[in-house]
C-alpha positions, 0 to 999 in steps of 0.5 A: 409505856410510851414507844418512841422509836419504831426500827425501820429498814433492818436488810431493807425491811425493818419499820421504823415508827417515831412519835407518840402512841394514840393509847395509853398501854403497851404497844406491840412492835411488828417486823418483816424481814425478807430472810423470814426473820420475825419479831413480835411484841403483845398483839397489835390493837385492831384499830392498826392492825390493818393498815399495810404499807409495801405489804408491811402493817403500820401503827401510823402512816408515815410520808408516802414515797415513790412506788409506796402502796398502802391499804387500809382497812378498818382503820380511824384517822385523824391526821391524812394520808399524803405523799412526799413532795415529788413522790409519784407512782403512789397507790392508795386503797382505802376500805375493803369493799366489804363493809355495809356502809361507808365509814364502817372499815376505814374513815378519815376525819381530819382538819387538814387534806385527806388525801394528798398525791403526787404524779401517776398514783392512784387512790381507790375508795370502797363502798366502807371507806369515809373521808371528811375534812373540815376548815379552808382548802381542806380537799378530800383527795387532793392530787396534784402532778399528772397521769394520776387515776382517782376511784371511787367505788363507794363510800362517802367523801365531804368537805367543810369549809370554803374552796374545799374541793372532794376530789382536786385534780390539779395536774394533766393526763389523769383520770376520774372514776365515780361509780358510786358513793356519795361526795358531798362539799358545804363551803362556799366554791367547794366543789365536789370534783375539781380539775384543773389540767389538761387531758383529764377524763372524768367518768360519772357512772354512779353515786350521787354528787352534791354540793350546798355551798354559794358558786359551788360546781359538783364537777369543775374542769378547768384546762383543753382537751378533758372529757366528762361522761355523765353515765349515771350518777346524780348531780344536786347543788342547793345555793346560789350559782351552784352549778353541776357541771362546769367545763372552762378551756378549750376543745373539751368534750362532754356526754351525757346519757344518763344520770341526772344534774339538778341545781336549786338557786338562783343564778344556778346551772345545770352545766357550763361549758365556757371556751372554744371548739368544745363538744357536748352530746345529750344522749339521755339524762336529766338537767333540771333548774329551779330559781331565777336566771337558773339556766340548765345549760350555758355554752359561752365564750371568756366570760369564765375566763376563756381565751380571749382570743377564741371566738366560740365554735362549740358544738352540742348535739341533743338526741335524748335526755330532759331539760327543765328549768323552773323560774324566771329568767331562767334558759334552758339552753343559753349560748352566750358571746362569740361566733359559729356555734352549732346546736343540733336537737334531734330528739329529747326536750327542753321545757321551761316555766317561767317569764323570759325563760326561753328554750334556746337562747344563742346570744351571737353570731353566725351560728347554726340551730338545727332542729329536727326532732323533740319537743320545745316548751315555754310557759311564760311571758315573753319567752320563746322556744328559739331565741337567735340574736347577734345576727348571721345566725341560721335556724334549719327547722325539719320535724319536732315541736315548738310549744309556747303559751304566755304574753308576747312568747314565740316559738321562733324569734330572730334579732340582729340582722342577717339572720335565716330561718328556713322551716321544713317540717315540725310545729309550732303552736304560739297562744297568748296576746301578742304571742307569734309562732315565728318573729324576725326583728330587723335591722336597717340595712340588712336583710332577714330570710324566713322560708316555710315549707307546706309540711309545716304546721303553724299557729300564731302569728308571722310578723316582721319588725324593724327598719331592715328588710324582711322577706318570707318564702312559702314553698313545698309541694304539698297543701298548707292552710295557715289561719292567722296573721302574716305582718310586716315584710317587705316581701312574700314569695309563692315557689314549689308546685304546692298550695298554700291557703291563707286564711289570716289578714296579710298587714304591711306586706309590701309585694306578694310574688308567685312563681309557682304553684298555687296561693290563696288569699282570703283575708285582707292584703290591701297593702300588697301588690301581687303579681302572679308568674308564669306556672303560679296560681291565685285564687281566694276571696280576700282583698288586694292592693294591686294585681298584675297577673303576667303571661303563663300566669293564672287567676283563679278567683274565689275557692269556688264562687267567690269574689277578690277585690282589689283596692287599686288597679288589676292587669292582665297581660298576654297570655295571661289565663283568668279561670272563672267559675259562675252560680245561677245569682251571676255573682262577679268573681272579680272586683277592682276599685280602680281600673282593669286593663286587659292586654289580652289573655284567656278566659276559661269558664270552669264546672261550677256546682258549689251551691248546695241544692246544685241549681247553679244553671240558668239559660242565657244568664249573663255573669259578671266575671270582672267589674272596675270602678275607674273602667274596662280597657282592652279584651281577653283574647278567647274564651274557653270552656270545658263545659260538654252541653253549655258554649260561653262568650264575652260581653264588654261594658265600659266597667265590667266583663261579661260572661253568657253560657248557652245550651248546646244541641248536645244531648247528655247521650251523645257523651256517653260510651257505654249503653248504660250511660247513655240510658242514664243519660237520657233519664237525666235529660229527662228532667229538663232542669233541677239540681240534678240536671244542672249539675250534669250540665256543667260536666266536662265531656271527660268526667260526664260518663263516670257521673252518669255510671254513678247515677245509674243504679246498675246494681238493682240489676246485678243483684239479679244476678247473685241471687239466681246464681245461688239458687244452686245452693238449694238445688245442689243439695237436694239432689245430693240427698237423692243419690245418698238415698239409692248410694248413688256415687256420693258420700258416706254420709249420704249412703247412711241414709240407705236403710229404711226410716226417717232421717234428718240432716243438715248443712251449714255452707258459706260461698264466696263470687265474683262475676266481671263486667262487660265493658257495661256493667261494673264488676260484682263480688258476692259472699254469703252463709247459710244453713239447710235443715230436712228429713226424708222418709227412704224405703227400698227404692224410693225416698221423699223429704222436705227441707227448710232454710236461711242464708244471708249475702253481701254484695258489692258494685265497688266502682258504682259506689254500691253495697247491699244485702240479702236475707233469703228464707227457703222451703222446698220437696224432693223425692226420686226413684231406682230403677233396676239398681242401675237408673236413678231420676230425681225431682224437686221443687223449691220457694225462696223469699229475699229481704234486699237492702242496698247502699249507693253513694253516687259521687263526681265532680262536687257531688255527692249523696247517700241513698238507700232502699229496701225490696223484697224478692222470691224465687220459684224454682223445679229440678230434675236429674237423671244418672246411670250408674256403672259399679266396681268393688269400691267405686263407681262412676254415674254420668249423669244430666241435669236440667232445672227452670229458674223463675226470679221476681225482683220487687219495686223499690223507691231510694232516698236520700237525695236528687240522684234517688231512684224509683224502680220497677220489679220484673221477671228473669226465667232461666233454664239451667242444663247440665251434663257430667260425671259422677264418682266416688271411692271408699277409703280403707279406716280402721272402723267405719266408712269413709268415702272420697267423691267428686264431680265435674259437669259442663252446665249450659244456661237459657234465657233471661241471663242478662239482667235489667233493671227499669227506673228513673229519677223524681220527675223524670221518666223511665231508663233501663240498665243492665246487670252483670250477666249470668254465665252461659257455660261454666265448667262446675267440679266439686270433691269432698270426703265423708266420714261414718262415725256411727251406724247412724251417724255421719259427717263430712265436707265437700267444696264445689266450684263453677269457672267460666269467662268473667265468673268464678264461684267458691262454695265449702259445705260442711254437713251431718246425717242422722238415721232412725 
């Protein structure tokens, strides 16, 4: 049965349906009426059974009106779905969203439009939905009129046949939503979405975009003031001149930060932007190329049909993302034609591989690159990092990297005249023949500027070419060494209060200017007139055209001994300083082919010690400071050194100037402001001559006492020090063990030990000091760890015992350049006797053996060594104490004395490593320490056991050899004495602890101790166990 009419609009809602029915077999009629009023017919097939239109389900989807809303849902079309002419406000949905791939709800094949709207309406694809159209100019969704929203969730959209786009938008105001899916075109100028209006916003969240056809874009926007966010969605296109984004008109704006857009083909790009005051942001992403002349991105003026009128003025800004473009000839940012565009990269890359394949290609004029971060890279011939042509252009380099490799590649390379590249910060590597690290090709009457800063780091060549005028300016306030060639411009230019070091040949470059700061020039600049300005310094061993060194001005010839030649004449006018340094072979520092004309000025002599083995003195040698083939006229004002022991004068040949150095009546003493230095001194002087010797000759009286405080050695005898002063480590705990025998005041634990019977004990204790120096000596800091084992026999009111121990220590003379340690192996006896319950006295006596290794590195004005040495050294040492105890309940105070004799024998030692080596003499030091205080201690209540807090303080007295010396001297010289920091004489000692019984014959417990006095302070922690039997 064939249905030929559908009745539509009975009381305004009654469907109509006129043609053929798909199926041969009955056809059911369905209608909705307001008043509830239903007719119905056999089931619909369910292959219409889901397609609503104004909430009414239709068997065929008749010409959309105004305001008409359609959803379809598991539905299969073969004719489109399209909106009358002029209809708007229309709303489509396709799918449902449930499906589990596109076409498995709603799909539609058609030979025509799939989708066709008017003005304001929407279409919403879902992820079940599918539209594929076949045959010319049949788009997937076509939209025409304005304020239209496009979506797609999912699903899949194809074209196939040519300029079939997958989403045209022609009119203005709409928006584009692809969040997910696929959109695919095969034909030739199909593009995936295109636009063309106005103020149309494209959103690329999700999906993927792909297009297979020749000059197909996946997204074309043709018009002023769209917007295109690449967020996430993929961009592919297999062909020639596929391109995945293409923006053509006027202040439009484009961000990518996320994503990615890769294109294979020749001639293909990753995005285009054609047009006037159009804005681009990188913020992430991925633009990858790969063919010949495939370029990731062209911002360019008319040639897509731009206004004719407008002159550029686009803006992109990279701070993220990746760039890459694969082949030759291929950019990987291209601006072509027009005027003031602005490039700023901050962050991301932009890579390429491939002969002429530049990073950043800016084909006109007046248009600024600012590069401050990222990474550049070219691999190619003749392919550059930053490529500017068309003149006025400026490049601002302050930080990133420029990476080149390949014949004939640079990393910064200008053309066209009036061009300003001015580098801060960053580097550039260039390698390859011909390569260069920055290239200006000038033009004839105009001018090129390059400025580099000090924080630059550069590799590869510098070279100017052309008939224009060339100028280079090396500024910053830091140092800068720069190794290879500088070529061809017409002048260079010193400024700033920084250093630049030039080790390449400077060729074809006219004048070298200094108005500040210093340069040097150690390869061949015989083409060059150099005049040195007030403030300026040069110095190097290279060669000169011409010199002319002006009032203020300073020549600094050689880095050290070293000679500058000049091919032509040199000048020095008044006021004008010449700075020379001398050796022992009393080489010339300055060698003029032509004539030398001197007009005054000053010669300062400076300390020179720069031959290895330091003999750079040899009394009453002449140097020869200046030499000129075509003679000498005039003569330096004065001369001055700043020698303390040698007086300079001038000499005057008719070809040369020079220079005689003589010994003063000085001696190294007189210089000197401590004891100590001038001990040293006097060992110095002592050798009369030798490397060591000579260098010291040639010091300033300014730096001649901190070279003497670094030869001195002070720490031979500071080490006295530290090791007699830990000597109460031993002392301290023995008569510890003494109390604990009769409970005296002190700790549980040693109260355990109360009961007749062995016991055995021990404690591992680490101590930390510091002792200052007296305007002598140098400050010295200590720090060590140890541990002492015994056992004692006690009986009722006497006890005796023995102990054995190691202790190791790390000491230090920071500003004497000095480090040791010591290994310390100890044995001792003690015993003591109560008397009445009340009187306690006790004895000891203790051995100590020292293994001292110690470090110097001696270092002043151009020396240096390392020396070491090794000693040994013991320490005999007795003790006595004496306390009376007053006894309450749970406490008790002892006052109590003390007195013990220190007897330290430090060994000989013989240093190595260099002339400033020291041989020493061991010796002596006896010390008699007394000390006074007063004891106490308290029981703690616990629940079981015994626990018992303590604590002392005493005023402690020393006697004797409490300065520390040390005799020595240098090889070939004779013996000086220098002395140590000293031991305090009073100190104020105060300890406090807790221990705890934890058996009945068993306990433990921990105690710190510590000694101020005027310039020493100590830091001791002890930790310790007893065991009864």
């Amino acid at each position: 049965m064939t249905w030929h009419t559908l009745l539509r609009d009975l009381t305004s809602s009654i469907c109509f349906y006129l043609g053929p029915l798909p199926y041969q077999q009955a056809w059911p009629l369905r209608l909705a009426i307001p008043s509830a009023m239903l007719f119905l017919l056999p089931p619909l097939p369910q292959a219409w059974a889901a397609c609503v239109q104004n909430d009414i389900e239709v068997s065929q989807i008749s010409r959309l009106k105004t305001g008409d809303s359609l959803v379809c849902n598991d539905i299969f079309l073969s004719d489109p779905i399209a909106a009358e002419g002029g209809a708007t406000g229309v709303t489509i949905t396709l799918g449902n969203g449930d499906g589990a791939a596109a076409g498995t709800d709603t799909r539609i094949d058609t030979g025509h439009r799939a989708v066709s709207i008017g003005g304001d309406s929407d279409v919403v694809v879902n992820n079940d939905a599918a539209i594929s159209t076949t045959g010319v100019r049949k788009d997937g969704i076509h939209a025409s009129g304005d304020g239209n929203e496009i979506v797609v969730e999912g699903g899949a959209i194809s074209t196939a046949g040519g300029t079939s786009y997958g989403i045209n938008s022609s009119g203005n105001g709409s928006t584009i939503r692809f969040d997910g899916g696929q959109l695919a075109t095969t034909g030739h100028d199909s593009d995936g979405i295109h636009v063309n209006g106005d103020d149309t916003g494209v959103l690329l969240a999700g999906g993927k975009i792909s297009t297979a056809g020749l000059t197909a874009a996946g997204v074309l926007a043709a018009g002023s003031g769209n917007a295109i966010h690449l967020h996430g969605a993929e961009i592919s296109t297999i062909n020639q001149h596929g391109f995945g984004i293409v923006a053509v008109g006027n202040d439009n704006n484009i961000m990518i930060d996320g994503g990615s857009i890769s294109t294979e083909g020749v001639g293909g790009s990753g995005l285009i932007v054609n047009g006037d005051r159009n804005v681009i942001t990188l913020n992430g992403g991925k633009i990858s190329t790969l063919g010949y002349a495939a370029h990731a991105i062209i911002l360019q003026w008319f040639a897509l049909g731009g206004d004719p009128n407008s002159t550029g003025g686009d803006t992109i800004t990279i701070n993220s993302g990746e760039i890459f473009t694969f082949g030759d000839a291929s950019v990987g940012l291209n601006i072509h034609e027009g005027r003031d565009y602005k490039i700023v990269m901050t962050g991301g890359s932009i890579k390429t591989a491939g002969d002429v394949g530049h990073a950043i290609y800016v084909d006109a004029q007046d248009s600024l690159v600012s590069y401050s971060g990222g990474l550049i890279s070219t691999a190619g011939w003749s392919a550059k990092g930053i490529y500017v042509l068309g003149g006025g252009n400026t490049v601002d380099f302050t930080g990133g990297s420029i990476v080149t490799s390949g014949e004939g590649s640079a990393g910064i390379h200008a053309r066209g005249g009036s061009n300003t590249i001015a580098m801060t910060g960053g580097a550039v590597a260039s390698s390859g023949p011909e390569a260069f690290a920055v290239r200006i090709d000038t033009v004839a009457g105009l001018t090129d500027d390059l400025t580099i800063g000090t924080g630059v780091s550069l590799a590869g060549d510098i070279q100017a070419f052309g008939d224009g005028m060339a100028l280079l300016t090396l500024n910053g306030n830091g140092s800068r060494l720069y190794a290879d060639e500088i070529v061809g411009f017409d002048l260079l230019t010193k400024r700033d209060k920084g250093s630049w070091i030039l080790d390449g040949d400077l060729i074809d470059v006219s004048k070298i200017g200094l108005s500040a700061g210093l340069l040097a020039i150690n390869g061949d600049a015989g083409d060059s007139e150099v005049s040195v300005a007030s403030g300026a310094t040069l110095t190097g061993t290279g060669n000169l055209g011409a010199l002319n060194v002006l009032r203020g001005g300073t020549l600094a010839t050689g880095n050290s001994i070293g000679t500058l030649r000049i091919e032509g004449d040199a000048g020095f006018a008044s006021g004008s300083i010449f700075e020379v340094e001398v050796n022992g072979a009393g080489d010339a520092d300055l060698v003029a082919s032509g004539s030398a004309t001197i007009e005054g000025g000053t010669v300062r002599v400076l300390a020179e010690n720069r031959v290895d083995d330091g003999s750079t003195y040899d009394e009453l040698t002449t140097y020869e400071i200046l030499s000129a083939d075509e003679g000498v006229s005039g003569t330096f004002d004065a001369v001055r050194d700043d020698f303390a022991f040698l007086n300079a004068s001038l000499g005057y040949t008719d070809n040369s100037v020079l220079l005689t150095l003589e010994r003063n009546s000085r001696q190294f003493s007189d210089v000197a402001l401590t004891p100590n230095q001038a001990a040293t001194a006097d060992g110095v002087e002592s050798l009369s001559s030798g490397g060591l010797f000579d260098l010291v000759m040639f010091q300033t009286e300014a730096k001649a006492p901190h070279a003497f405080d670094q030869l001195s050695g002070e720490i031979y005898a500071s080490l006295k020090s530290g090791l007699i002063e830990d000597s109460a480590l031993l002392r301290n705990e023995l008569e510890n063990r003494i109390q604990a025998t009769f409970d005296a005041p002190m700790t549980a634990t040693q109260r355990g030990v109360r009961s007749r019977g062995l016991n055995i004990w021990g404690t591992a204790t680490g101590v930390i000091g510091d002792i200052a120096g007296d305007g002598n000596s140098a400050d010295f800091r200590r720090n060590g760890a140890g541990l002492l084992v015994g056992t004692d026999m006690v009986a009722t009111n006497w006890v005796l015992g023995a102990e054995l121990g190691y202790t190791h220590s790390d000491f230090a003379a920071a500003t004497r350049s000095s480090t040791g340690t010591a290994d310390g192996y100890h044995v001792g006896v003690y015993g003591g006797r109560e008397f009445a319950d009340r009187l306690r006295i006790g004895s000891g006596l203790t051995y100590s053996h020292h293994d001292v290794d110690v470090e110097r590195s001696p270092a002043f004005e151009d020396f240096g060594e390392d020396l070491s040495s090794s000693q040994k050294a013991r320490m005999l040492q007795a003790f006595g104490d004496v306390g009376y105890r007053l006894r309450a309940e749970k406490a008790s105070l002892e006052p109590f004395a003390n007195m013990a004799q220190v007897a330290f024998l430090s060994g000989d030692f013989v240093e190595t490593g260099g002339d400033a080596a020291l041989a020493g003499q061991g010796a002596l030091s006896n010390l008699t320490y007394t000390t006074l205080g007063l004891r106490g201690r308290f029981d703690l209540p616990v629940m079981s056991g015994k626990a018992e807090a303590f604590g002392s303080v005493g005023w402690q007295h020393v006697f004797g050899d409490t300065v520390p010396t040390s005799r020595q001297k240098f090889e070939g010289g004779e013996r000086f004495t220098v002395t140590g920091v000293p031991v305090a004489q009073n100190t104020l000692l105060v300890s406090a602890g807790l221990d705890v019984d934890l058996a009945n014959n068993f306990s433990m417990g921990i105690v710190y101790s510590g000694g101020g006095a005027r310039g020493s302070l100590h830091n001791q922690l002890a930790a310790r166990m007893s065991l009864s039997f």
